[in-house]
C-alpha positions as CSV (number, residue, x, y, z in Angstrom):
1,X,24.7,21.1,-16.0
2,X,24.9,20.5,-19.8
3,X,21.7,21.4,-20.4
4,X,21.8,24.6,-18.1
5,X,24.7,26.1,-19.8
6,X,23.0,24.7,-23.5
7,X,20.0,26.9,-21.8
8,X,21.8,30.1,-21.3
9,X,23.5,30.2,-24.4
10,X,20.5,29.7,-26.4
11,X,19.0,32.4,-24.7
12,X,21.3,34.7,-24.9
13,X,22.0,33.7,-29.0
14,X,18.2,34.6,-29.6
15,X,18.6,37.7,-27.8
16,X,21.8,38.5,-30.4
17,X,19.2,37.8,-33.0
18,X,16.7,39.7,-32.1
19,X,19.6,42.9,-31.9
20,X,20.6,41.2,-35.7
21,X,17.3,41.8,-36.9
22,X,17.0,45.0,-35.6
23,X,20.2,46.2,-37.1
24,X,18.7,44.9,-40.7
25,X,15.9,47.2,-40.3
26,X,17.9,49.7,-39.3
27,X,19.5,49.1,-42.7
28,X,16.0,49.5,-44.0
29,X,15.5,52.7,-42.5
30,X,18.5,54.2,-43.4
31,X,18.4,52.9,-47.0
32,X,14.7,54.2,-47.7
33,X,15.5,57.3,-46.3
34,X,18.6,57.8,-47.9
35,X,16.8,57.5,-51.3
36,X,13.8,59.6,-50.3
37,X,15.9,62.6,-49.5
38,X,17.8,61.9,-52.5
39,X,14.5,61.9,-54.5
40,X,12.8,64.9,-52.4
41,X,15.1,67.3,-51.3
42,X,18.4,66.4,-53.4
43,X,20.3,66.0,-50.4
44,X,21.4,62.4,-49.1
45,X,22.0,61.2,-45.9
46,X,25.8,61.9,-45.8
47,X,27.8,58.2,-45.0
48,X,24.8,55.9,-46.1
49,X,27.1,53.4,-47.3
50,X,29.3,53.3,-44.1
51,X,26.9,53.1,-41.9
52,X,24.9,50.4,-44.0
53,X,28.7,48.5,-43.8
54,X,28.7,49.0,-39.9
55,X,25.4,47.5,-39.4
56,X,25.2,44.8,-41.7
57,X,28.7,43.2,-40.3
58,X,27.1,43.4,-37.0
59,X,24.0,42.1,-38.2
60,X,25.5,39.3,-39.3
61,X,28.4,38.7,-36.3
62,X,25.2,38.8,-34.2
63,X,23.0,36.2,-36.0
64,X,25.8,33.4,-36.5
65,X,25.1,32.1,-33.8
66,X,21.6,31.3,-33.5
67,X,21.5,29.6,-36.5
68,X,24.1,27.8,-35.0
69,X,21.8,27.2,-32.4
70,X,18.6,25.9,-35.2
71,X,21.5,23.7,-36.8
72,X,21.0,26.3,-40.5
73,X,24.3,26.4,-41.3
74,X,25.1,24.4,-44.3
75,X,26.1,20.6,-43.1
76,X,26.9,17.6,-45.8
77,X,26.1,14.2,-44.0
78,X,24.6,12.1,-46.5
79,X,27.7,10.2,-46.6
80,X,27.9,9.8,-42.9
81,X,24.3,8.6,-42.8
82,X,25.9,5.5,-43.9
83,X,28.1,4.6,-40.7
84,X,26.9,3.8,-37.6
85,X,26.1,6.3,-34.5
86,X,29.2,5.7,-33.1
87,X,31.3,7.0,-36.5
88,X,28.9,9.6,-36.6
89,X,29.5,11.0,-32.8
90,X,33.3,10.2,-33.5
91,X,33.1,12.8,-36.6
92,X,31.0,15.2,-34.7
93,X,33.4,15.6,-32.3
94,X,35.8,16.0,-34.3
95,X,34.7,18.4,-36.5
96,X,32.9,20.3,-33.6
97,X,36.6,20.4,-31.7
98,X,38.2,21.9,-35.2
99,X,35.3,24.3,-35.5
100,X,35.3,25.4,-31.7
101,X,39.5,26.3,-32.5
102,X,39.0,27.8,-35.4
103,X,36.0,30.1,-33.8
104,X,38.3,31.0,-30.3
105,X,41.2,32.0,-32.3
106,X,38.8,34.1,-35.1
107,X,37.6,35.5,-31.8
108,X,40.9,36.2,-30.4
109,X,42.4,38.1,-33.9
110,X,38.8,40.3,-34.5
111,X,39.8,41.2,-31.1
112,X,43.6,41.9,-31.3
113,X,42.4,44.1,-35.0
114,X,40.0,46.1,-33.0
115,X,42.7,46.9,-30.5
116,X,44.7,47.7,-33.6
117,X,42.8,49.9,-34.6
118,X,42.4,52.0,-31.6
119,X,45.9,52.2,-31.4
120,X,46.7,53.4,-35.3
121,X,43.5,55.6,-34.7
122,X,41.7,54.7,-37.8
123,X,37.9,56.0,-38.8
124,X,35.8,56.0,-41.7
125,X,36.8,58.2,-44.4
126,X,33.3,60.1,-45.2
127,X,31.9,60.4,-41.4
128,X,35.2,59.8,-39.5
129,X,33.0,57.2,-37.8
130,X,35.5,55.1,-35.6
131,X,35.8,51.7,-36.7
132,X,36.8,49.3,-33.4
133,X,33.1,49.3,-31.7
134,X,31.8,47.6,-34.5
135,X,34.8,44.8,-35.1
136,X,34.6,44.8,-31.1
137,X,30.9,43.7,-31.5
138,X,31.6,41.2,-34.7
139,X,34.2,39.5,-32.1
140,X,31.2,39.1,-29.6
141,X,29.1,37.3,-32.1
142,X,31.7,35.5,-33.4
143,X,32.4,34.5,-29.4
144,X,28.8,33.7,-29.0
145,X,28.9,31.4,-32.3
146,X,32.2,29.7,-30.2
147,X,30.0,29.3,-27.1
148,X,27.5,27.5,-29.1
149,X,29.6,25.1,-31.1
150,X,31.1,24.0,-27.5
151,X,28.1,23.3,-25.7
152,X,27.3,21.2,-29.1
153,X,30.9,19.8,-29.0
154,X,29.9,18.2,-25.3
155,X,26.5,16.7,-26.0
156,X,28.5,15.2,-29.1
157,X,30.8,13.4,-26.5
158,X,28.4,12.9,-24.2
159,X,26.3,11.2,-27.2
160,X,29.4,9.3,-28.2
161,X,29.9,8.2,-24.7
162,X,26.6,6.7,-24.8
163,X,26.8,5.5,-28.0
């Protein structure tokens, strides 16, 4: 069952990827071009720097959790190389339980501020660009990201079961 659900999320984390690195090269596109109208016809793409914002906070919502998923985020265990498996499982756990909080309730409040912001009504000031779909899609990566520290939470107990 673990490694079904370990499976699925790791499918569907490259697939948010994938969208991440297309929204980078959308970034691309839209810088380049902003600069070669600018250069060739004196007239900019009007709300470069908005848009550029949108995408790269969902570029990066969407890619957290894959590199969850290669183990890239940043992880200091040289001192824990020192205790036995059993330690080492213990702290995994642990930490993986804090993270997996933390994560839901980031979730949760990206969530609640999107709503927020439908309510008060609020859109970008040069384009008038509304600004929930994009803090509604941050919350989804950030949910993903959740997903994958759980599923790494259980094979640290399960590991630590083992021990």
């Amino acid at each position: 069952m673990l490694k079904r659900c370990e499976s699925i999320v790791c499918r569907i984390s490259k697939l948010f990827d994938i969208l991440a690195g297309w929204g980078i090269v959308a970034v691309m596109a839209l810088t380049v071009s902003n600069i070669l109208l600018r250069l060739l016809i004196k007239s900019p793409i009007l709300g470069t720097y908005e848009y550029v914002g949108f995408l790269t906070a969902v570029a990066i919502g969407f890619s957290l959790a894959y590199c969850a998923v290669q183990n890239g985020h940043i992880a200091v265990s040289f001192v824990l190389e020192r205790f036995s498996s059993k330690i080492q499982a213990g702290v995994d756990v642990i930490t993986g339980f804090i993270a997996f909080i933390f994560l839901s309730l980031s979730t949760w409040h990206m969530g609640k501020y999107a709503y927020s912001m439908i309510v008060s009504g609020e859109v970008s000031p040069t384009t008038k660009t509304i600004f929930y779909p994009f803090i509604y899609l941050v919350a989804v990566g950030l949910f993903m990201l959740s997903l994958v520290v759980l599923v790494k939470l259980a094979g640290f107990m399960k590991r630590g079961v083992k021990g």
